[in-house]
Each structure stands twice: as structure tokens, then as C-alpha cells.
N, C-alpha and C positions, 0 to 999 in steps of 0.2 A: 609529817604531821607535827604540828607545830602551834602552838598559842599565838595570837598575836599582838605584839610587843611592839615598841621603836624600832629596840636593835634586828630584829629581823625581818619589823616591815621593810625599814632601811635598802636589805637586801634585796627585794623585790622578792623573795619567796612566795611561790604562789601556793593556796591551798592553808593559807592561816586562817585559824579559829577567835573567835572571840572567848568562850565561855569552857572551862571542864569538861561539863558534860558535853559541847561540840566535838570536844578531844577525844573524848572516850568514847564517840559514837564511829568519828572518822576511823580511831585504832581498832573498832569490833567490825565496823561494814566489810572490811576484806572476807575477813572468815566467817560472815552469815552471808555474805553478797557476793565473792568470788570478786577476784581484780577487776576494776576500772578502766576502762579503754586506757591503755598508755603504759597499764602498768609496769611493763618489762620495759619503757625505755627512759624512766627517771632515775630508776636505782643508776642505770649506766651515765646522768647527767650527772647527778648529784656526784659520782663519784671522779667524775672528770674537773668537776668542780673545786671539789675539798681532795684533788690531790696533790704530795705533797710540791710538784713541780709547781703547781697554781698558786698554791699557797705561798711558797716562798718569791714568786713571781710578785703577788698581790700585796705582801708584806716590806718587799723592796719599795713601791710605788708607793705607798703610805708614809715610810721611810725615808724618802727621798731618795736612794740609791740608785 
């Protein structure tokens, strides 16, 4: 959950909000609504994502290295 911004439109994050209250409705729906179709398999994306092998992978290519 997410605002959405440049820098993270950028990334192609899906699931960005426009407004606060979008924010804070997306952050209460779990726990009055119960998970989302999928929800057990973003945590595992997102973390294959920002890990730190990716990271320094993605930060080399910006880099030049």
C-alpha cells in the first residue's frame, strides 16, 4: 500500500492510491475484509524484489558496473 507518487509510479507498483483516506481504507480492508485473492503471494514477490541480491544487482545497472 502505497500513495501514488512519480517515484513509485515509475516502478510500476500496482495497487497505488491517489488520496489518504484511499490509504487508510486499503490499510483497514485486510482486517474488516480478510485477505484479497493473492494475498499470500505478494509478500513473497515484493520480498524477492527488495532483496538484497536484487538490490545490488539493480544498483550496479544504474551505475554502470
Amino acid at each position: 500500500m502505497a500513495r501514488r507518487v512519480p517515484a513509485l509510479e515509475s516502478l510500476g507498483l500496482p495497487g497505488l492510491v491517489g488520496t489518504l483516506g484511499e490509504l487508510a481504507a486499503e490499510a483497514v480492508a485486510p482486517l474488516t475484509h480478510g485477505p484479497g485473492e493473492g494475498a499470500d503471494e505478494r509478500p513473497a514477490e515484493l520480498f524477492l524484489e527488495h532483496s538484497p541480491e536484487r538490490q545490488r544487482t539493480m544498483l550496479r545497472h544504474v551505475y554502470g558496473q
